[in-house]
N, C-alpha and C positions, 0 to 999 in steps of 0.2 A: 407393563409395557411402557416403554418412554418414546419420544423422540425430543432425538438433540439438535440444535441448533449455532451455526454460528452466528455471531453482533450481526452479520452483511445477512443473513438469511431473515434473522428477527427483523433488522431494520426492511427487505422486501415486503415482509407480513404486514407491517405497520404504514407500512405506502402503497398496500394494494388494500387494505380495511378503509386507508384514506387519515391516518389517524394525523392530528395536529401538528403534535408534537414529533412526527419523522423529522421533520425538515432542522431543525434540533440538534435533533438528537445525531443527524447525520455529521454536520458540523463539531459535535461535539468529538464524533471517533476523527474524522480528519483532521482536527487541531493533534489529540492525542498522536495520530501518525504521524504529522508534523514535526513531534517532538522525538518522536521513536524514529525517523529518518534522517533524522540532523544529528543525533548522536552517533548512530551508524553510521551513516557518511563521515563524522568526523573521526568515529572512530579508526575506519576502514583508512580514512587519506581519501576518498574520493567523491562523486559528486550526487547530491538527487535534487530531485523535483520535488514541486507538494504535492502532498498527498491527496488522491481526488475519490471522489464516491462513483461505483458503477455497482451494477444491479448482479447480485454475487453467480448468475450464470454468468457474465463476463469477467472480471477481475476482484468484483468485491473493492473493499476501500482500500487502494493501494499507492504504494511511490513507487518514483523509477530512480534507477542508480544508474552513473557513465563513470566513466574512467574520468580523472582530475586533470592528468597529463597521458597527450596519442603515445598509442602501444600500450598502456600500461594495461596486466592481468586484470583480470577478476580473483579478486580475492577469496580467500575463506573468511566467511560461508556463507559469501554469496554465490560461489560457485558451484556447492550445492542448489540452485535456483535456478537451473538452463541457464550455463554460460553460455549458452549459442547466441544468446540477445545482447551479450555486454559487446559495444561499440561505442568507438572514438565518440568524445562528443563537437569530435570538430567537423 
């Protein structure tokens, strides 16, 4: 028998044991999404935010994407992701 886990579940583990090195470790995957969201965005043509840590029954460690220029779609494959959220960033 196993249980698996994802980084945002491990890192709850390790912030409810109290463990040191969460705080870390947390920074460490936000830098990383930092970098995996600026590529996408520039891949895409369009815009995000950085990448912020919440506690994986909320969002887990995540960015946000807008449109670069009003009206513009949501892309593929971001529109795989609830396009009902993609708005103007004006």
């Amino acid at each position: 028998m196993t249980k698996t886990l994802t980084l945002d579940e491990m890192l709850d583990c390790l912030e409810l044991l109290g463990d040191d090195r969460a705080p870390a470790i947390a920074a460490e995957l936000e830098a990383i999404g930092d970098r995996m969201a600026e590529a996408l965005a520039a891949r895409l043509e369009v815009d995000c935010g950085p990448t912020r840590r919440e506690e994986s029954a909320f969002a887990g460690t995540c960015a946000t994407f807008t449109p670069a220029t009003p009206g513009q779609p949501c892309p593929y494959p971001l529109d795989m992701y609830d396009s009902t959220e993609w708005e103007d960033s004006e």
